[in-house]
HTML snippet that shows the backbone in 3Dmol.js (N, CA, C, O; Angstrom):
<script src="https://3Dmol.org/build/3Dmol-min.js"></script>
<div id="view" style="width:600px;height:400px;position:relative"></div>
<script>
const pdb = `
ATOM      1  N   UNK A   1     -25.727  33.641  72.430  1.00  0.00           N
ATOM      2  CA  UNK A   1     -27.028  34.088  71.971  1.00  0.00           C
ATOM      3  C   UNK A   1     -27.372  33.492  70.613  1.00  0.00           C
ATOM      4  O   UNK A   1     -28.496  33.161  70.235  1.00  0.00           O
ATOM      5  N   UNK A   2     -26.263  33.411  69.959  1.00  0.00           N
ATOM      6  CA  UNK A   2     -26.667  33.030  68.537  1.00  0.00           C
ATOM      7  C   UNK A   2     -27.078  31.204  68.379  1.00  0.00           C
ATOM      8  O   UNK A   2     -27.843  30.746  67.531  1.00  0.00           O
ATOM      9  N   UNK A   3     -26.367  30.433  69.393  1.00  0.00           N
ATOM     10  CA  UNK A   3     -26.558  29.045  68.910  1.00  0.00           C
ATOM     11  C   UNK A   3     -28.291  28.651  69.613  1.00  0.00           C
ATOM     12  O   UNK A   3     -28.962  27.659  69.329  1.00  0.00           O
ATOM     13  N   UNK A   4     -28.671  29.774  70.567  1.00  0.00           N
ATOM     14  CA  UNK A   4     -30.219  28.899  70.651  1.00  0.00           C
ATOM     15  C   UNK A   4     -31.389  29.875  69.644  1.00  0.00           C
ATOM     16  O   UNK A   4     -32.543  29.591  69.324  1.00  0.00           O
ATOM     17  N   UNK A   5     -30.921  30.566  69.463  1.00  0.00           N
ATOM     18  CA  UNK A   5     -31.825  31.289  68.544  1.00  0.00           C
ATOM     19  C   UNK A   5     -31.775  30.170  67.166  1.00  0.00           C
ATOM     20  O   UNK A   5     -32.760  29.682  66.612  1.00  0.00           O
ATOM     21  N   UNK A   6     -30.431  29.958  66.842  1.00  0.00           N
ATOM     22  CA  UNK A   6     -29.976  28.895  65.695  1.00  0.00           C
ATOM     23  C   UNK A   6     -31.033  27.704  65.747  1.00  0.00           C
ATOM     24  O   UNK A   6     -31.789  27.357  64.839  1.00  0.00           O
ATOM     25  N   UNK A   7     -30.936  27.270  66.761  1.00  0.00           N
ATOM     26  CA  UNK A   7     -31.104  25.954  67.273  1.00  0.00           C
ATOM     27  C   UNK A   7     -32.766  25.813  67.005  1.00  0.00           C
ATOM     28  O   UNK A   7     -33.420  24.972  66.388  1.00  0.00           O
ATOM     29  N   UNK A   8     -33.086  26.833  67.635  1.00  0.00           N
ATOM     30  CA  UNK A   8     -34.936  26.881  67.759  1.00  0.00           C
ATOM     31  C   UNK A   8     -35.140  27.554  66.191  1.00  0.00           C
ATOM     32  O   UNK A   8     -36.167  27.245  65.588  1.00  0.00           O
ATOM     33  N   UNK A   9     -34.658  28.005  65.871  1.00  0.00           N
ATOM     34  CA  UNK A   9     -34.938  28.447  64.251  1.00  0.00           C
ATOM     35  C   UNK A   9     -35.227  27.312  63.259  1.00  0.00           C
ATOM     36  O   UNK A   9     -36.293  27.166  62.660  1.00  0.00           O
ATOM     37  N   UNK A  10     -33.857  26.318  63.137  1.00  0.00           N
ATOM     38  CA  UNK A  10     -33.502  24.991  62.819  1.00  0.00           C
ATOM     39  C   UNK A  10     -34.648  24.065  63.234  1.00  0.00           C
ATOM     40  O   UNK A  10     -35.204  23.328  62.419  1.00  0.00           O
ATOM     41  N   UNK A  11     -35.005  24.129  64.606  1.00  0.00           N
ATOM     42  CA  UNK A  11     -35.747  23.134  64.804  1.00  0.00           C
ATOM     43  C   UNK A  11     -37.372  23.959  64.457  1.00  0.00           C
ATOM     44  O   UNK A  11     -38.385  23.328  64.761  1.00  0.00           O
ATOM     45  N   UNK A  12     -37.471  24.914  64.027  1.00  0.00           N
ATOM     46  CA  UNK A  12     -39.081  25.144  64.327  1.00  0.00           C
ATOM     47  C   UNK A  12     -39.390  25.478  62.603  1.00  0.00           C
ATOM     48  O   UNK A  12     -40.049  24.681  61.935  1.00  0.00           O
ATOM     49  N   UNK A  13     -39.046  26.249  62.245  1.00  0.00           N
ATOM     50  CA  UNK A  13     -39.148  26.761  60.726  1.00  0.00           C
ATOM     51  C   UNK A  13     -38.307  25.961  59.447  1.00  0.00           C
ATOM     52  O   UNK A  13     -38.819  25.558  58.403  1.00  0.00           O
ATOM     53  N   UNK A  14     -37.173  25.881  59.763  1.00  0.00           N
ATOM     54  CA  UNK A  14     -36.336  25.239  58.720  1.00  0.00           C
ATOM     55  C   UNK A  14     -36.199  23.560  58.521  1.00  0.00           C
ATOM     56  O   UNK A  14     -35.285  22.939  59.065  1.00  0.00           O
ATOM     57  N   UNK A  15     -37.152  22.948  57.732  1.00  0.00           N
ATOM     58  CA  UNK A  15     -37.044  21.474  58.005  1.00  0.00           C
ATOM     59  C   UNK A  15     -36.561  21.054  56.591  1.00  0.00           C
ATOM     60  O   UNK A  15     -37.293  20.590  55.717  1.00  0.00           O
ATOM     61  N   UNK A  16     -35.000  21.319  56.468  1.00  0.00           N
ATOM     62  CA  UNK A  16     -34.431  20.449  55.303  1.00  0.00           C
ATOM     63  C   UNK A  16     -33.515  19.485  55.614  1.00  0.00           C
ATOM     64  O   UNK A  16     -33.004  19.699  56.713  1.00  0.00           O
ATOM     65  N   UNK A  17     -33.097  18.464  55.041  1.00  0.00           N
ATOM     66  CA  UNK A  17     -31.939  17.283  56.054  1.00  0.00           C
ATOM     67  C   UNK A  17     -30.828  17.990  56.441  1.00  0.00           C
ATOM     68  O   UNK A  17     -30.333  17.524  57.468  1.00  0.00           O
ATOM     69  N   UNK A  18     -30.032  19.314  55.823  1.00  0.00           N
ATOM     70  CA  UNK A  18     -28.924  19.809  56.018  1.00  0.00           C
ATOM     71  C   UNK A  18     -29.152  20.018  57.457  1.00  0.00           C
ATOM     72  O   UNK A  18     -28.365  19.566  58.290  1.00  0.00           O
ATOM     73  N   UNK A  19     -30.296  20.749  57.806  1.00  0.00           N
ATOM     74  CA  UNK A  19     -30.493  21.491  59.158  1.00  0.00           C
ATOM     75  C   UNK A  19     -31.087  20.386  59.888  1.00  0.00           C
ATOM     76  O   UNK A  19     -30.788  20.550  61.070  1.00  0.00           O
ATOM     77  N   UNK A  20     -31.709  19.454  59.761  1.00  0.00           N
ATOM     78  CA  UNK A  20     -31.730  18.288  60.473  1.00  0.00           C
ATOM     79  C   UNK A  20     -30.586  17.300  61.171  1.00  0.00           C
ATOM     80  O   UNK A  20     -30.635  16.612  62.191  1.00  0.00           O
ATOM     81  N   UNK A  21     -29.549  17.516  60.202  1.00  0.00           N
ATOM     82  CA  UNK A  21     -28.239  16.469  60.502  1.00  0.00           C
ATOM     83  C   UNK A  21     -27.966  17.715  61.756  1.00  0.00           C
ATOM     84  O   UNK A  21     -28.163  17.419  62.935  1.00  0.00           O
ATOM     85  N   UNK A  22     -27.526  19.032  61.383  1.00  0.00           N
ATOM     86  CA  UNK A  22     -27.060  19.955  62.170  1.00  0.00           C
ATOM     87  C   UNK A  22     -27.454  19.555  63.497  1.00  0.00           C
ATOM     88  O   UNK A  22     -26.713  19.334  64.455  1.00  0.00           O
ATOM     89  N   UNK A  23     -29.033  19.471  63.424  1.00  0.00           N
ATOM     90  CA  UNK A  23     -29.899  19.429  65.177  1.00  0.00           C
ATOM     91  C   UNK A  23     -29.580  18.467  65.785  1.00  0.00           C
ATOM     92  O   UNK A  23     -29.359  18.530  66.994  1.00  0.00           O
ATOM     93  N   UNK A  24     -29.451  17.013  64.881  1.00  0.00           N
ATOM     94  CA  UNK A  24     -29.203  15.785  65.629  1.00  0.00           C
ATOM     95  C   UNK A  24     -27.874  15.475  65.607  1.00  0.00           C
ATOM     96  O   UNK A  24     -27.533  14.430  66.161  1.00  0.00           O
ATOM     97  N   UNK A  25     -27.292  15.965  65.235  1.00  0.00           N
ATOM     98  CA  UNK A  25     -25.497  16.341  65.351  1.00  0.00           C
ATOM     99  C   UNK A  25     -25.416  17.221  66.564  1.00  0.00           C
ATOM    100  O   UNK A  25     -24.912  16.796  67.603  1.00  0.00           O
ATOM    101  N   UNK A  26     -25.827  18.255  66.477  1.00  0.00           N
ATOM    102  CA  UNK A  26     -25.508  18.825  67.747  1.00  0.00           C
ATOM    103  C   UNK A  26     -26.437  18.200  68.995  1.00  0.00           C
ATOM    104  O   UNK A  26     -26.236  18.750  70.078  1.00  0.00           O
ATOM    105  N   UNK A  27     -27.207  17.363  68.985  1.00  0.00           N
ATOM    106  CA  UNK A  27     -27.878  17.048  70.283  1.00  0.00           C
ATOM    107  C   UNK A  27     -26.710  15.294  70.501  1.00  0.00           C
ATOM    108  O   UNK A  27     -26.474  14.699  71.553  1.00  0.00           O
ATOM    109  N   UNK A  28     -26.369  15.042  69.478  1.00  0.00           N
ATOM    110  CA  UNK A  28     -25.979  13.642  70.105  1.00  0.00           C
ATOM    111  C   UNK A  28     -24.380  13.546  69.983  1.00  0.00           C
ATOM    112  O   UNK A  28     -23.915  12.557  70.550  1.00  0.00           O
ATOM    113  N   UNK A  29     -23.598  14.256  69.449  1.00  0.00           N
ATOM    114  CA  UNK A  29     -22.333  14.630  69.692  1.00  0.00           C
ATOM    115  C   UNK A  29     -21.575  14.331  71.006  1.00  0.00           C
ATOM    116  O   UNK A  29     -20.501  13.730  70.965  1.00  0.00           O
ATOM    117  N   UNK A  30     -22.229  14.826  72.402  1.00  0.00           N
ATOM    118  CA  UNK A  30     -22.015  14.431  73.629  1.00  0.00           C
ATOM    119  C   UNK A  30     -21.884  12.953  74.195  1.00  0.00           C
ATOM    120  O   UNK A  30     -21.164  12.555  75.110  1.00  0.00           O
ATOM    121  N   UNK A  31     -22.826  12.211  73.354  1.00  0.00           N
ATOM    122  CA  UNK A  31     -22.993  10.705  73.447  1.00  0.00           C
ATOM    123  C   UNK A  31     -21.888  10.366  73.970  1.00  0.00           C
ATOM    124  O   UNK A  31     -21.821   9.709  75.008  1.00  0.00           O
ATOM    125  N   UNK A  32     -21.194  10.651  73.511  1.00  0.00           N
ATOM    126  CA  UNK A  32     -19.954   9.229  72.885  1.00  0.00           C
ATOM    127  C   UNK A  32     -18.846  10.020  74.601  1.00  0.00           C
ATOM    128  O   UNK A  32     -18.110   9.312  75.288  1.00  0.00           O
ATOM    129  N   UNK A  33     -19.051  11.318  74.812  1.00  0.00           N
ATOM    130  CA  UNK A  33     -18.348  11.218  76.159  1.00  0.00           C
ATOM    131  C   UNK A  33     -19.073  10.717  77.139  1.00  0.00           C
ATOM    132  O   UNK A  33     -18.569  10.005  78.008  1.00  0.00           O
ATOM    133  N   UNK A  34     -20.171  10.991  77.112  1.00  0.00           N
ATOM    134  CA  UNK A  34     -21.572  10.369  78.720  1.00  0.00           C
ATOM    135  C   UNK A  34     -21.231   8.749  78.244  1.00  0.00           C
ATOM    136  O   UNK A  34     -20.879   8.101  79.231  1.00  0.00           O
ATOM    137  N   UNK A  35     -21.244   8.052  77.165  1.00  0.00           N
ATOM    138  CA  UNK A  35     -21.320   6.657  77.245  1.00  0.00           C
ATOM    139  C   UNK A  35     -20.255   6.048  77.557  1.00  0.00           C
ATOM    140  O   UNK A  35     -20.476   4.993  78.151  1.00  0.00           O
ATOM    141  N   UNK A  36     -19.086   6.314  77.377  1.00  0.00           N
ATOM    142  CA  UNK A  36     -17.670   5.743  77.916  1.00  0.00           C
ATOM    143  C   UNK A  36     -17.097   5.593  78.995  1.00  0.00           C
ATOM    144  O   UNK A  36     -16.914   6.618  79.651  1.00  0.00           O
ATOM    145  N   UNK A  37     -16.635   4.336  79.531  1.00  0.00           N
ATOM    146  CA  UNK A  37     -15.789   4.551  81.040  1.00  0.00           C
ATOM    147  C   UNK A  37     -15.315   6.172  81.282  1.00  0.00           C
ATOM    148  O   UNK A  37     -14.941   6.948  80.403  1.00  0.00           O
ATOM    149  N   UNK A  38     -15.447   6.451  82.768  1.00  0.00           N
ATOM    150  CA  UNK A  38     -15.179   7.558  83.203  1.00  0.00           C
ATOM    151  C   UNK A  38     -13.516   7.636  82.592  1.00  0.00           C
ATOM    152  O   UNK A  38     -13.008   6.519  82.693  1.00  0.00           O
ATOM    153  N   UNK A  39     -12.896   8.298  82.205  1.00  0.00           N
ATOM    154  CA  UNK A  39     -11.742   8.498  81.995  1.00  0.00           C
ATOM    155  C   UNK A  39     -11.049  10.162  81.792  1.00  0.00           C
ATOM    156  O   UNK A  39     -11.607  11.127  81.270  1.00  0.00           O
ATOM    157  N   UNK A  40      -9.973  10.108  82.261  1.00  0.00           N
ATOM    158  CA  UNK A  40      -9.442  11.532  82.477  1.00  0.00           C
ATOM    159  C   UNK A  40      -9.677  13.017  81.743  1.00  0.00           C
ATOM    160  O   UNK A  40      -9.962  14.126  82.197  1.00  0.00           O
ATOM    161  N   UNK A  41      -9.368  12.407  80.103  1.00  0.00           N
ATOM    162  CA  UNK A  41      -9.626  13.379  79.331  1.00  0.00           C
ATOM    163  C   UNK A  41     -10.883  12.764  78.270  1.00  0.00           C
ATOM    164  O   UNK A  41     -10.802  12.749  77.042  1.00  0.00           O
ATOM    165  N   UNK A  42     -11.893  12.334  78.981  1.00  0.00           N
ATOM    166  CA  UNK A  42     -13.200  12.058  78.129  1.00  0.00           C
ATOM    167  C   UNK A  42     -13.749  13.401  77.514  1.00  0.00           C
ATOM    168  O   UNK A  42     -13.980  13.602  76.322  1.00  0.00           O
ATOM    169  N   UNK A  43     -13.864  14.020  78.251  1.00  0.00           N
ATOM    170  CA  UNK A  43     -14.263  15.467  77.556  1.00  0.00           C
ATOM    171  C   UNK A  43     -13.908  16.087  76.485  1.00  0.00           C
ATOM    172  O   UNK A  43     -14.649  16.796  75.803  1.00  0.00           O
ATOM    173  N   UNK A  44     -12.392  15.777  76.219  1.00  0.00           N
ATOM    174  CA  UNK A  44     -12.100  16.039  74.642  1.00  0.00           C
ATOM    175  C   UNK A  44     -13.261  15.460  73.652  1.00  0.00           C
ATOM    176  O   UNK A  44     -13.811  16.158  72.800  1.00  0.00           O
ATOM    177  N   UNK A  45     -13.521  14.246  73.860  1.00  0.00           N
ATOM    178  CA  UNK A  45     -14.657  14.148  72.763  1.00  0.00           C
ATOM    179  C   UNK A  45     -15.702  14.552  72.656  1.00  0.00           C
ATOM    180  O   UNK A  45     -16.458  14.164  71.765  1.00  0.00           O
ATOM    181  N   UNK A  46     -16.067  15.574  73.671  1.00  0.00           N
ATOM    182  CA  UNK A  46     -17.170  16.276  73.235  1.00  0.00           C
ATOM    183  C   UNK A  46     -16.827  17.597  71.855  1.00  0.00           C
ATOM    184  O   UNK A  46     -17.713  18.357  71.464  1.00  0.00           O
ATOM    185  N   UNK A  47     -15.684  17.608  71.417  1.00  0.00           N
ATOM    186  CA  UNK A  47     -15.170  18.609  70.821  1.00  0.00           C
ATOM    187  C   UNK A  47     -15.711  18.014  69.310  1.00  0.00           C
ATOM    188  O   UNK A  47     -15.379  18.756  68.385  1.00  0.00           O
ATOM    189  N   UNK A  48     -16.280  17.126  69.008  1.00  0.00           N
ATOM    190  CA  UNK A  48     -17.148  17.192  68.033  1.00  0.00           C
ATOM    191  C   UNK A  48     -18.501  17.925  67.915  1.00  0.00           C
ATOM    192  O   UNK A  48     -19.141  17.863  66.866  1.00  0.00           O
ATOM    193  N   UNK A  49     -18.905  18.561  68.897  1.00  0.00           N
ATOM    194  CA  UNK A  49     -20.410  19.337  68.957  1.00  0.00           C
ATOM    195  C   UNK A  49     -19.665  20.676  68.473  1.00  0.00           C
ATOM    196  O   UNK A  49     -20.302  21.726  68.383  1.00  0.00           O
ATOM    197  N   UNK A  50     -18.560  20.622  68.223  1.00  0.00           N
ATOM    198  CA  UNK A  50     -17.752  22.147  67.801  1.00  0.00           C
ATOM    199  C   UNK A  50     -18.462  22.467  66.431  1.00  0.00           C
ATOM    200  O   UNK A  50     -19.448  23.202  66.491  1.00  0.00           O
ATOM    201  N   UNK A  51     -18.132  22.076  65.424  1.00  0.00           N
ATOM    202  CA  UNK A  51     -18.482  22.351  64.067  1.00  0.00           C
ATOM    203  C   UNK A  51     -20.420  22.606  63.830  1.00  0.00           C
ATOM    204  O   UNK A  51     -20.948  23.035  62.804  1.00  0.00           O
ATOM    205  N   UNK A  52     -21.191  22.152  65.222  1.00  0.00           N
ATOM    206  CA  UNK A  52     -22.344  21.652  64.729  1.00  0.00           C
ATOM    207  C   UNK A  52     -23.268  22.882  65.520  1.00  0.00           C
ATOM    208  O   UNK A  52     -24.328  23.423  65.205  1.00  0.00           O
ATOM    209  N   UNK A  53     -22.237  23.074  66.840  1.00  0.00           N
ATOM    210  CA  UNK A  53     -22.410  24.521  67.434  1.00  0.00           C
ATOM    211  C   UNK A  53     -22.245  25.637  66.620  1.00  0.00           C
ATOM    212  O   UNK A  53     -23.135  26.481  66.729  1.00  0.00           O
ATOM    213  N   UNK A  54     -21.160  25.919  65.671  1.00  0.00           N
ATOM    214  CA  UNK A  54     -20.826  26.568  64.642  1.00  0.00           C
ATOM    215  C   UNK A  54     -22.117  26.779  63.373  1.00  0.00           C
ATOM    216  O   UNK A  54     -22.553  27.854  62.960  1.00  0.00           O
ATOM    217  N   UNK A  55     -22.408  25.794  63.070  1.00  0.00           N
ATOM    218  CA  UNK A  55     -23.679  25.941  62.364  1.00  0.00           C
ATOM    219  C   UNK A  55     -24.700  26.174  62.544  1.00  0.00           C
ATOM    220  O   UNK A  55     -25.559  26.618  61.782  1.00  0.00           O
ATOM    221  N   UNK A  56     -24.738  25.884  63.653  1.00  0.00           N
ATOM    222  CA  UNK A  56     -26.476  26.828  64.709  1.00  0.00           C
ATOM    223  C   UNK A  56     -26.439  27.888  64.991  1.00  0.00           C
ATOM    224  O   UNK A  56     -27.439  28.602  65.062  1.00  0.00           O
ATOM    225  N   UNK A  57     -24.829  28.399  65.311  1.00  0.00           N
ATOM    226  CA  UNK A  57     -24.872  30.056  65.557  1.00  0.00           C
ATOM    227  C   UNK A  57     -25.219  30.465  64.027  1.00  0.00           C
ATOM    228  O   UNK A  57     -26.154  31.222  63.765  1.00  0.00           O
ATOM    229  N   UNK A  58     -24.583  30.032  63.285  1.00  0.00           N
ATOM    230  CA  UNK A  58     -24.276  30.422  62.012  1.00  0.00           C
ATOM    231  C   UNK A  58     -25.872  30.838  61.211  1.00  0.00           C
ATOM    232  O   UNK A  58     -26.054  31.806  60.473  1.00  0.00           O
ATOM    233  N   UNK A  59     -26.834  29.864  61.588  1.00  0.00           N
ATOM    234  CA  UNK A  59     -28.613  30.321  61.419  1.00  0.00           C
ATOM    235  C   UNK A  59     -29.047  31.036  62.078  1.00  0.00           C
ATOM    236  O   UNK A  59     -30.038  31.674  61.725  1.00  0.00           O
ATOM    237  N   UNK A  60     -28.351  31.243  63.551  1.00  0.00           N
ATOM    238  CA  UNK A  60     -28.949  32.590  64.277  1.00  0.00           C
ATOM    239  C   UNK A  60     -28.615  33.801  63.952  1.00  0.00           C
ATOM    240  O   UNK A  60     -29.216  34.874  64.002  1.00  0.00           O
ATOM    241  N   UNK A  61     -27.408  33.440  63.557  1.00  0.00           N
ATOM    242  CA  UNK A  61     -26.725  35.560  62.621  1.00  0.00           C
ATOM    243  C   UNK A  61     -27.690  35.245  61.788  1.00  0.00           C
ATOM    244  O   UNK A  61     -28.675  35.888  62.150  1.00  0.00           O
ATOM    245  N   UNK A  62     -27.958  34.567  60.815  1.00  0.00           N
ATOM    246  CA  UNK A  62     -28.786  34.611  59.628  1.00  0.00           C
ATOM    247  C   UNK A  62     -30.349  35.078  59.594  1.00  0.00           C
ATOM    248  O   UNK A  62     -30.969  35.947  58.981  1.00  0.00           O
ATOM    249  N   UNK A  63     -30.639  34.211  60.423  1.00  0.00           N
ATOM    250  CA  UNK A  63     -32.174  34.381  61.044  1.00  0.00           C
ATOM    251  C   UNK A  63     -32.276  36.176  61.718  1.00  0.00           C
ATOM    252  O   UNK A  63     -33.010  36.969  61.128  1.00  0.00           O
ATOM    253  N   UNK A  64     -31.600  36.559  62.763  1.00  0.00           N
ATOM    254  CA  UNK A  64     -30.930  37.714  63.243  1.00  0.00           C
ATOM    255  C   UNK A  64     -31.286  39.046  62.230  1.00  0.00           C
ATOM    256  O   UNK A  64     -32.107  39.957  62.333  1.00  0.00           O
ATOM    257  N   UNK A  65     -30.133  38.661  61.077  1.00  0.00           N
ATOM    258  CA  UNK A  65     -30.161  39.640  60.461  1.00  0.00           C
ATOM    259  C   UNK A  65     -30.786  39.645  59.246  1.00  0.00           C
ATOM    260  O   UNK A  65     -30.859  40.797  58.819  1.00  0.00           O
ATOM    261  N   UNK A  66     -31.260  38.849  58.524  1.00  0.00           N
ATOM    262  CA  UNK A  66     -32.461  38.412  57.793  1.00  0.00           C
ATOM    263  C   UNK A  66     -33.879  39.057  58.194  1.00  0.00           C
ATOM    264  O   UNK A  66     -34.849  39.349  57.495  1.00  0.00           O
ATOM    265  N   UNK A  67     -33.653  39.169  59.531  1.00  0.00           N
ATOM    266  CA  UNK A  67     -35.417  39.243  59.639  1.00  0.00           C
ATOM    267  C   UNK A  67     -35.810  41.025  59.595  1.00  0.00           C
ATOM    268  O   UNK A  67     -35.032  41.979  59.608  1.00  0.00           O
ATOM    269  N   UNK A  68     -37.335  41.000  59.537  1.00  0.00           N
ATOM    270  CA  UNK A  68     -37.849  42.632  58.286  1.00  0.00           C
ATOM    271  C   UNK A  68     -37.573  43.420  59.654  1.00  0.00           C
ATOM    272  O   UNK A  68     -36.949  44.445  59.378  1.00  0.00           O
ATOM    273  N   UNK A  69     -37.862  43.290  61.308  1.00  0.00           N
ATOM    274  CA  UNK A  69     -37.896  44.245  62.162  1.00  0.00           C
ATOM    275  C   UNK A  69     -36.217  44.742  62.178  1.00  0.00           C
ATOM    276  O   UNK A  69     -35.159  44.122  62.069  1.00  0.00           O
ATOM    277  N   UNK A  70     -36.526  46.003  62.347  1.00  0.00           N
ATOM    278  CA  UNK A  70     -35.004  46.957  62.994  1.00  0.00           C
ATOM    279  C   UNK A  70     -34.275  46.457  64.337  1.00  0.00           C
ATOM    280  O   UNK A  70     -33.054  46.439  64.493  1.00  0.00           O
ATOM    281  N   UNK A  71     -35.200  46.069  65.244  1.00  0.00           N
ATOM    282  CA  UNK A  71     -35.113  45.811  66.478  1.00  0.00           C
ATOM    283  C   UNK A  71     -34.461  44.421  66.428  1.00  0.00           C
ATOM    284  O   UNK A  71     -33.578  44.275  67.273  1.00  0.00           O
ATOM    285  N   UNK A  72     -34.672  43.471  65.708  1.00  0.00           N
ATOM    286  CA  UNK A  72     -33.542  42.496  65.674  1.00  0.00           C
ATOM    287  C   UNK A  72     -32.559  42.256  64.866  1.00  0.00           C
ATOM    288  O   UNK A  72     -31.698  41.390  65.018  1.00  0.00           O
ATOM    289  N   UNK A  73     -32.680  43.153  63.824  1.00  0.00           N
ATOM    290  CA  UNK A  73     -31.564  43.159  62.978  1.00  0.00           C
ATOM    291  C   UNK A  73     -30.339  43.991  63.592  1.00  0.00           C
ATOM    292  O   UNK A  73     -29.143  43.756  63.416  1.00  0.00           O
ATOM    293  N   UNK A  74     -31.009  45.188  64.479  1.00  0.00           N
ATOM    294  CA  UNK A  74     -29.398  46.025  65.215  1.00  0.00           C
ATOM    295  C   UNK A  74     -29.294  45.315  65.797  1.00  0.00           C
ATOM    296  O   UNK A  74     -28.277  44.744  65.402  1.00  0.00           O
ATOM    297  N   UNK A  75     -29.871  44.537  67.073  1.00  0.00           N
ATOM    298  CA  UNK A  75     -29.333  43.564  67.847  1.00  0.00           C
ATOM    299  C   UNK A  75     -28.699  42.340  67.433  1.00  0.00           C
ATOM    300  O   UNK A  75     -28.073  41.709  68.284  1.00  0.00           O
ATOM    301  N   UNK A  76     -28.759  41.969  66.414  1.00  0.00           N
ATOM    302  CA  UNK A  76     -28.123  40.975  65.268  1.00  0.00           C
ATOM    303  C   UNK A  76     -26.262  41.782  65.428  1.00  0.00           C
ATOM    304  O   UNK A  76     -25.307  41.661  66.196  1.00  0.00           O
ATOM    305  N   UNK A  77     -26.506  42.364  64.526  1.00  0.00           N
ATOM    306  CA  UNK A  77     -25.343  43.025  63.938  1.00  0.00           C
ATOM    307  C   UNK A  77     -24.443  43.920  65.494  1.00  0.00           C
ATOM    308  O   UNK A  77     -23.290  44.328  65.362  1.00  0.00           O
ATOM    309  N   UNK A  78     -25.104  44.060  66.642  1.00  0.00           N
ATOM    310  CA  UNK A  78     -24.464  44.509  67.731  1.00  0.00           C
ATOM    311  C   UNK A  78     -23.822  43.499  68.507  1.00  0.00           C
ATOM    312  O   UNK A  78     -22.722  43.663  69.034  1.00  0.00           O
ATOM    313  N   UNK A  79     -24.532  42.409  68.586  1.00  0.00           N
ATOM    314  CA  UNK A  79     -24.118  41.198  68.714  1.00  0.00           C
ATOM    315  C   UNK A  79     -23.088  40.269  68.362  1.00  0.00           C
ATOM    316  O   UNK A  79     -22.450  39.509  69.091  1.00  0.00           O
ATOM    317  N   UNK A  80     -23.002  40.545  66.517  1.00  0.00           N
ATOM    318  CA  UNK A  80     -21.522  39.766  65.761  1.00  0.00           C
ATOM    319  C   UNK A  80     -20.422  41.484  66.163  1.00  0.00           C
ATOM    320  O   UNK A  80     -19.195  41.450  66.250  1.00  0.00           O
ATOM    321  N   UNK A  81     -20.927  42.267  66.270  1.00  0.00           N
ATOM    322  CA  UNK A  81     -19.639  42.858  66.330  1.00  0.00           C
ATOM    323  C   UNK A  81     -18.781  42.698  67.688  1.00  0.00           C
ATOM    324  O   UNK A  81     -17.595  42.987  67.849  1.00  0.00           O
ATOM    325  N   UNK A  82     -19.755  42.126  68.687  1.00  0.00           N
ATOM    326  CA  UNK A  82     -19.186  41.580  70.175  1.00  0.00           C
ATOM    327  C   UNK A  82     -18.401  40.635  69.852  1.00  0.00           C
ATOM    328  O   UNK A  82     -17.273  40.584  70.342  1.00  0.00           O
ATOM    329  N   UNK A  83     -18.828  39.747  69.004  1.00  0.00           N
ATOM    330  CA  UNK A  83     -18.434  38.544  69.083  1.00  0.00           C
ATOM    331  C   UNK A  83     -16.460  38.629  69.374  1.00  0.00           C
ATOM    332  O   UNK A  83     -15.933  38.052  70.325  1.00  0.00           O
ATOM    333  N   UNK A  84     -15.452  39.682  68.052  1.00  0.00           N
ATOM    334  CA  UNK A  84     -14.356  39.510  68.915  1.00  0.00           C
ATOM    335  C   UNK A  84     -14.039  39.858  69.871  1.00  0.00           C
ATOM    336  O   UNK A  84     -12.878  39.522  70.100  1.00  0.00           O
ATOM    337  N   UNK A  85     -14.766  40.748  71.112  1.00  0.00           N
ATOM    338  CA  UNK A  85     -14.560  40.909  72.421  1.00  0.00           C
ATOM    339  C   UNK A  85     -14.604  39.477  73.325  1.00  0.00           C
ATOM    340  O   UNK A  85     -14.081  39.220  74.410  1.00  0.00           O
ATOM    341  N   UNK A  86     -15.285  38.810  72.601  1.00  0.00           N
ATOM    342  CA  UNK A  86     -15.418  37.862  73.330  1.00  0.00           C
ATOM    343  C   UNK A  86     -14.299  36.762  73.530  1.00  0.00           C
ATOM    344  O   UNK A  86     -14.099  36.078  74.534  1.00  0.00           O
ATOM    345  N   UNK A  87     -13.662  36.763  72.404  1.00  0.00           N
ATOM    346  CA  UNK A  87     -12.523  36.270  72.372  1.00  0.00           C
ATOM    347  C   UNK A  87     -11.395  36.856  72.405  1.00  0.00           C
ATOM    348  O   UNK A  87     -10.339  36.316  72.075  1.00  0.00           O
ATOM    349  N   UNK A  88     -11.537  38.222  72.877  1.00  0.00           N
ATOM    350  CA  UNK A  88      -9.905  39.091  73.904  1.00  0.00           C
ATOM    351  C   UNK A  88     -10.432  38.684  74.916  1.00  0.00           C
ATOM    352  O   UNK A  88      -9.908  38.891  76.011  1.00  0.00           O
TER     353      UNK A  88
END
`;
const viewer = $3Dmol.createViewer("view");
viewer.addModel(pdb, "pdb");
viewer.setStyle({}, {cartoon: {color: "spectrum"}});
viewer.zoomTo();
viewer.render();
</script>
């Protein structure tokens, strides 16, 4: 939930280069596995969109819980407290 909220936040409201590198970091990261001979473990290199995924969620908690309504700020904060369920 958090990396497209991130993502469309980044891309619609926030236009500074930090959050620019972020968008076009996370959209072209994949490149480099789609462009290479098919090979076994190509997919590891998509594990650079890791850090850039990380930073888009990272504007959606922000955006989330930043913003003046109640209604998305509990859902913000109900949301990161899922987050370690998600990883048991």
């Amino acid at each position: 939930m958090f990396v497209p909220v991130g993502l469309a936040r980044v891309a619609t409201d926030r236009r500074t280069p930090i959050t620019l590198l972020v968008l076009n970091g996370f959209f072209a990261a994949p490149l480099a596995a789609c462009l290479v001979v098919p090979e076994p473990y190509a997919v590891d290199r998509e594990l650079g969109l890791l850090p850039f995924g990380v930073l888009a969620a990272t504007f959606g908690v922000k955006y989330l819980i930043d913003e003046r309504g109640n209604a998305s700020r509990i859902a913000g904060l109900c949301l990161l407290a899922l987050v370690p369920l998600h990883f048991r």
